[in-house]
C-alpha positions in Angstrom: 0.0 0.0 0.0 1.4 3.4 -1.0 1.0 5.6 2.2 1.3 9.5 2.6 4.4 10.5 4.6 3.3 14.1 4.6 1.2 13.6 7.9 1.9 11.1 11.2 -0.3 8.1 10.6 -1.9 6.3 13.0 -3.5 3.0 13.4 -6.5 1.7 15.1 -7.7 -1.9 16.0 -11.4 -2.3 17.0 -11.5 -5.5 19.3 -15.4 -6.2 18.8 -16.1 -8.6 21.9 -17.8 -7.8 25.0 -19.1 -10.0 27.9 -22.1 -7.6 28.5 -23.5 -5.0 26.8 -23.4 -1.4 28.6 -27.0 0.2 28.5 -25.7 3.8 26.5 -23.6 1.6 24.4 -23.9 1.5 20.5 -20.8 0.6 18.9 -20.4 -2.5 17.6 -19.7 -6.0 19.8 -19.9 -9.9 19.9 -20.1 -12.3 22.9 -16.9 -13.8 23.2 -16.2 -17.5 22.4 -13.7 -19.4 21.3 -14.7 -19.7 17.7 -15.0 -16.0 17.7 -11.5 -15.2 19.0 -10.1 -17.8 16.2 -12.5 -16.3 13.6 -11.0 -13.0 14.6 -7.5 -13.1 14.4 -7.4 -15.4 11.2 -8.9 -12.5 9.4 -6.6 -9.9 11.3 -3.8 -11.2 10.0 -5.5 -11.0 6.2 -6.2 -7.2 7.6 -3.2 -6.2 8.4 -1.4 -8.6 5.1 -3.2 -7.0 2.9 -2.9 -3.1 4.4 -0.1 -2.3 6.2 2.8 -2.9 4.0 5.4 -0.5 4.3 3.9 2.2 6.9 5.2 3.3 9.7 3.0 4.1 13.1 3.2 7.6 14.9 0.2 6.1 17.2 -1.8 3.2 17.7 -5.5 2.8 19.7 -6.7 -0.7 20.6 -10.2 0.3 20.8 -13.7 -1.8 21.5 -15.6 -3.7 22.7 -13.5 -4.8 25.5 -10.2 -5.4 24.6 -9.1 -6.7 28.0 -11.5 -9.4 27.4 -8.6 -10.5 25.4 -5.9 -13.4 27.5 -2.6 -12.6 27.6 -1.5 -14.9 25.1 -3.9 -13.6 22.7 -2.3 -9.5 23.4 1.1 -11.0 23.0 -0.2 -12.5 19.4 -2.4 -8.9 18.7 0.9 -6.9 19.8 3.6 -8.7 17.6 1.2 -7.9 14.3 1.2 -4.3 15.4 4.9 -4.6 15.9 5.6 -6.3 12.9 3.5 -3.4 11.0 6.2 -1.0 12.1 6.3 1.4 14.4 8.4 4.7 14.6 10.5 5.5 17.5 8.8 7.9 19.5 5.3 6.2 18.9 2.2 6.4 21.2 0.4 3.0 22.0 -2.7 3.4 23.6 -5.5 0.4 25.2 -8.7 0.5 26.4 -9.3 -2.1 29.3 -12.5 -2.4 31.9 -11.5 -2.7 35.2 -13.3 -6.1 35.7 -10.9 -7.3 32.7 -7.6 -6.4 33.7 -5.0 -8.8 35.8 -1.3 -9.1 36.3 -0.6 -11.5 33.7 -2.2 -8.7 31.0 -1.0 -6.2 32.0 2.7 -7.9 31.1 2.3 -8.9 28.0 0.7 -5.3 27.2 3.7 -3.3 28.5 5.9 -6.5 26.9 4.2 -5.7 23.7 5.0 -2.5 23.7 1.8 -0.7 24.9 2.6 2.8 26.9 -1.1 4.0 27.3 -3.8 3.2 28.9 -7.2 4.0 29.4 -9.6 2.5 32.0 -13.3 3.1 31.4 -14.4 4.0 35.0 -17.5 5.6 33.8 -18.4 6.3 37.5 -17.4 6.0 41.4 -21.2 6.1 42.5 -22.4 2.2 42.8 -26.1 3.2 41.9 -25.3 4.4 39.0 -22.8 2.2 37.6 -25.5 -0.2 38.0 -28.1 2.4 36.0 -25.2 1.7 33.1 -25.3 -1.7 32.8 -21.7 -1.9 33.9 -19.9 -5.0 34.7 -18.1 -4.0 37.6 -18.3 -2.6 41.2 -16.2 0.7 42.8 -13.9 -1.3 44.5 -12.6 -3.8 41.2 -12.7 0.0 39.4 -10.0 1.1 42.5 -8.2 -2.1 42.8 -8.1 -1.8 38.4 -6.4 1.5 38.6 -4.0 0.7 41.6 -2.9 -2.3 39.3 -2.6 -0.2 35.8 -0.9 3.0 38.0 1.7 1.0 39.4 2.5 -1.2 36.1 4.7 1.4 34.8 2.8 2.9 31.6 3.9 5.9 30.4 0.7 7.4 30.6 -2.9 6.0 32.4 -6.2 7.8 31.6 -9.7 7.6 33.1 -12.5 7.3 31.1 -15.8 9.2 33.0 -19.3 10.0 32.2 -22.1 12.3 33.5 -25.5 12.9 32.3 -26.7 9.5 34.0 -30.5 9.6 34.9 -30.8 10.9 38.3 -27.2 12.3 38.7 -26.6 15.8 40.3 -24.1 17.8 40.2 -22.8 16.8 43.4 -22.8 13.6 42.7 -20.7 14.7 39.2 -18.5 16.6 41.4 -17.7 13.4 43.0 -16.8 11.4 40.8 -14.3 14.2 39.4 -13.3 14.8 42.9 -12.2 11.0 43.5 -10.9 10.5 40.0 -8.6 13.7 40.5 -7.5 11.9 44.3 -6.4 9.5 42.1 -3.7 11.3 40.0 -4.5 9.8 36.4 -2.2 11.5 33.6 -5.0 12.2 31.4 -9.0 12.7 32.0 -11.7 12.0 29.2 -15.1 13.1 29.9 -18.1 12.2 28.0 -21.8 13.2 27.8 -24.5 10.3 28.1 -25.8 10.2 24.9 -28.9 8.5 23.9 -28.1 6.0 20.4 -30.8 4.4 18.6 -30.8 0.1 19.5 -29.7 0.5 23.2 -31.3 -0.2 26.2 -31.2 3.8 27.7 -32.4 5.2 24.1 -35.8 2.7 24.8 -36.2 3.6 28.5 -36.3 7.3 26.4 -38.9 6.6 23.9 -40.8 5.2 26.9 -41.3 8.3 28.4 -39.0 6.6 31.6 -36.1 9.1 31.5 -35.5 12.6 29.7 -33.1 14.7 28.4 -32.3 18.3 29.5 -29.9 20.2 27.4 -29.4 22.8 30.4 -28.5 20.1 32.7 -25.9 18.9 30.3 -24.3 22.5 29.9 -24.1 22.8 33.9 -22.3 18.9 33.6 -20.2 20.3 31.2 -19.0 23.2 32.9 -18.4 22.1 36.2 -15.8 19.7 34.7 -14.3 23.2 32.7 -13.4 24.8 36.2 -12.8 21.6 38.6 -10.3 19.7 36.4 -7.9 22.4 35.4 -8.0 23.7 39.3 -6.7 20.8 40.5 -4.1 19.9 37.2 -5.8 18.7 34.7 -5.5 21.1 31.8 -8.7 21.6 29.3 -7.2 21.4 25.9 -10.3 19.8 23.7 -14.3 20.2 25.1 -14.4 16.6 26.9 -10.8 16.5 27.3 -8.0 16.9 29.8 -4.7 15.9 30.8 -1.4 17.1 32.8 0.8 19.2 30.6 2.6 17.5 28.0 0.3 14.2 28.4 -2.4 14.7 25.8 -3.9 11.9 23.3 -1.1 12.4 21.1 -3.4 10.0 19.0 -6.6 11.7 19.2 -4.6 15.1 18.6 -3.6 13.5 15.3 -7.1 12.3 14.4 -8.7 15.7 15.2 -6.1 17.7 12.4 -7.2 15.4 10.4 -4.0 13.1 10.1 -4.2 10.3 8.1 -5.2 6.8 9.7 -5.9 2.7 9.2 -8.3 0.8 11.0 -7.9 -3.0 11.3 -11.1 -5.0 12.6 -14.8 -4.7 12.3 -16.7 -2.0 11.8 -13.0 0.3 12.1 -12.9 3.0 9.9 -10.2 4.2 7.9 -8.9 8.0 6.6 -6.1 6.9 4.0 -4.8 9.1 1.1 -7.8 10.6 0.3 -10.4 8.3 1.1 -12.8 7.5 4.2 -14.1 4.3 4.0 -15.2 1.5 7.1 -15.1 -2.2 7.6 -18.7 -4.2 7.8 -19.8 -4.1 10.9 -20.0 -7.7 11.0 -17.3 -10.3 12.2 -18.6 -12.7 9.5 -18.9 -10.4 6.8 -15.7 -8.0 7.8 -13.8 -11.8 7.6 -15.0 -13.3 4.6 -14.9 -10.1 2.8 -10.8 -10.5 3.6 -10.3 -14.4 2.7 -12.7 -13.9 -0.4 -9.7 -13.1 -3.1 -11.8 -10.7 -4.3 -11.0 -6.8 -4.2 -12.3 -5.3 -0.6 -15.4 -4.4 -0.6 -16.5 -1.8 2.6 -19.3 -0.8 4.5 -19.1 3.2 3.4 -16.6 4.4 0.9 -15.9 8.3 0.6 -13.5 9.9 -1.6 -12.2 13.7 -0.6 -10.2 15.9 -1.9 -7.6 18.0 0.2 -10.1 20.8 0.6 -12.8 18.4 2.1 -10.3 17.2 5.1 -9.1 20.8 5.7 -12.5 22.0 6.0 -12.7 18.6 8.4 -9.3 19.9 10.5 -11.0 23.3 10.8 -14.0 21.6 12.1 -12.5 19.5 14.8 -9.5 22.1 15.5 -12.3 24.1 17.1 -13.0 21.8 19.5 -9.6 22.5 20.6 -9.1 24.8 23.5 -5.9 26.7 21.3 -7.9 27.1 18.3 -7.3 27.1 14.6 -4.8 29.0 12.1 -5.9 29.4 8.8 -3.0 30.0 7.6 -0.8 26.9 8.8 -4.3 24.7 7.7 -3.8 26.1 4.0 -0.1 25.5 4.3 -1.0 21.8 6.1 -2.9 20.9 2.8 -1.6 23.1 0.2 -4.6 25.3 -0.2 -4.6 28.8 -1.5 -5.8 31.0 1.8 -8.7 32.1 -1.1 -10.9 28.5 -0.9 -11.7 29.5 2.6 -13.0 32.3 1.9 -16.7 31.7 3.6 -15.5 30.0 6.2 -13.5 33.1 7.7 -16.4 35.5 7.2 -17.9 32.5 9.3 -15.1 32.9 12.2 -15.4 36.5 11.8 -19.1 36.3 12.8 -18.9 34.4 15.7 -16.2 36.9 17.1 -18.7 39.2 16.6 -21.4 37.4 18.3 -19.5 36.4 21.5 -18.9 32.9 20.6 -14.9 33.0 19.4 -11.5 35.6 19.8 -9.6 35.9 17.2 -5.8 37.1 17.6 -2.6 36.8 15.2 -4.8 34.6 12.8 -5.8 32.6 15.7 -9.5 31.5 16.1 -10.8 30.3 19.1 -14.2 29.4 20.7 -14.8 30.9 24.3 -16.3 29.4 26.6 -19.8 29.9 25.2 -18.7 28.6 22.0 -17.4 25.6 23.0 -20.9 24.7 25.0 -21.9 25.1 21.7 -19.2 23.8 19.5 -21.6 20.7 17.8 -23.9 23.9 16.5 -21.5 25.7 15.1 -19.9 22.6 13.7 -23.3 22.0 11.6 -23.0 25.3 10.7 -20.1 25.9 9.5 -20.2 26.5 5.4 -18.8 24.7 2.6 -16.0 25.5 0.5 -15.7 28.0 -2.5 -15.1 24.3 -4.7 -14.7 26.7 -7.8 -11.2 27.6 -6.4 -10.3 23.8 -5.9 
């Protein structure tokens, strides 16, 4: 595969199995078994055979599903593909685990492997509503998780948290923030409950059982904005935060709109020019791979330079430090001219309140950023008569 060298690259492999199924959760899973996990990796290796010739990794996300559900055998076998893939030398190598999946033994052959990141999905401290979730785990295998991970040695360790749960207050969102912070994790990610078609929350919704209250999300929102950066954790994108210097080097890359390759079911891929995803089906996603026959994908997208940039502009503004027109245009070889809407865009939301602009800078304030997914939908198209 011919591969852009222009931008860091980074690779992602979804690990689709899960041994329960989270209540807010819609991405795509399997129950594990052991003809799954052989299924799996036979076609992984066709994955990353036919894909990953020649490239070289400036990050890598093992994503899911539950990785951790993995043995350690079986993260020694995923780790040596990614190895053999190639990897450059100052790479980032991030995991997700669940608390109730991690052990000793795991945790060795990750940091063996060459993982240097990890991320536990907490979700919560408060026991009633970690049960509201559906998660598979109690506070005290969540602590004893993080005691395990923190002492392992990984560069980096990051806690996954989420508010918006039915019947959470603010005091109760404070502490879970509050005990996450005692905890001294490198890197904070917080997310918003949302409500996704096919899950069990987004039917206790249609039923009239629970409801959804925009102003109570923006008061979730910003209590996390002033507690976390008061006690170390810097803001730097909306859900975001970390101690300085230990940002998601890999999400930083995926947000300027860096190229990437995803291995695995329903993983996506951003690759010279094309966006395009796996089927979201382990049988499908495999046979398509052993078939001989060219790939064939569940969406395919082709985009020009123009198209991403107008992407990294997008997502840059989710960035506490803004955008720069100028360095995008020089990023993707774009005259200043295509953007031409889009600054008279920026311009209008300095004018409105929402964003500063200084030194070709453009940033959302506070305000903006609560409203960040708005003014994403809004933002204009491209002059394509200049492409």
């Amino acid at each position: 595969m011919q591969v852009s060298n222009k931008r860091d690259l980074g690779l992602y492999v979804h690990v689709p199995f899960c041994s329960t199924t989270c209540d807010f959760c819609a991405f795509y899973q399997e129950r594990p078994s052991k003809k799954g996990f052989e299924q799996y990796f036979f076609a992984l290796e066709q994955d990353f055979q036919s894909h990953l010739e020649n490239v070289e990794f400036s990050t890598v996300f093992i994503g899911g599903g539950t990785p951790g559900l993995l043995s350690s055998i079986q993260i020694e076998k995923l780790c040596t593909l990614i190895r053999e893939a190639g990897l450059n030398s100052n790479y980032e190598w991030s995991v997700e685990v669940a608390p109730n999946e991690i052990t000793s033994d795991k945790i060795k052959a990750l940091l063996n492997g060459g993982v240097n990141r990890l991320s536990l999905g907490i979700q919560t401290f408060n026991q009633e509503f970690m049960k509201g979730l559906g998660r598979d785990h109690d506070v005290e295998s969540a602590l004893n998780a993080y005691e395990l991970v923190r002492n392992a040695g990984f560069n980096s360790v990051n806690l996954d948290l989420l508010f918006g749960a039915p019947g959470q207050s603010l005091e109760d969102w404070q502490d879970d923030l509050a005990k996450a912070v005692e905890l001294e994790p490198d890197h904070i990610s917080t997310y918003c409950l949302t409500f996704e078609e096919d899950t069990a929350l987004y039917a206790k919704l249609s039923k009239g059982e629970i409801k959804i209250d925009p102003e109570r999300e923006a008061e979730f929102y910003e209590l996390a904005w002033d507690y976390l950066p008061n006690h170390g954790l810097l803001q730097y994108e909306v859900s975001n935060y970390a101690k300085t210097g230990m940002e998601s080097v890999h999400n930083l890359n995926t947000w300027a709109m860096n190229d990437w390759i995803g291995c695995g079911p329903s993983a996506s891929t951003q690759l010279n020019g094309v966006r395009k995803k796996n089927f979201s089906n382990i049988d499908q996603w495999g046979r398509n791979l052993i078939s001989g026959k060219p790939q064939e994908y569940e969406e395919w997208t082709e985009l020009n330079e123009a198209e991403i940039a107008r992407d990294a502009v997008v997502f840059g503004l989710r960035m506490n430090r803004g955008i720069n027109m100028g360095e995008i245009c020089k990023r993707f070889s774009l005259p200043i001219s295509i953007f031409s809407q889009i600054n008279r865009f920026l311009d209008l939301l300095v004018n409105e309140g929402l964003a500063e602009y200084q030194e070709g800078n453009y940033r959302l304030n506070r305000e903006g950023r609560m409203r960040c997914d708005g003014i994403a939908k809004e933002m204009p198209e491209l002059d394509r008569t200049i492409i």
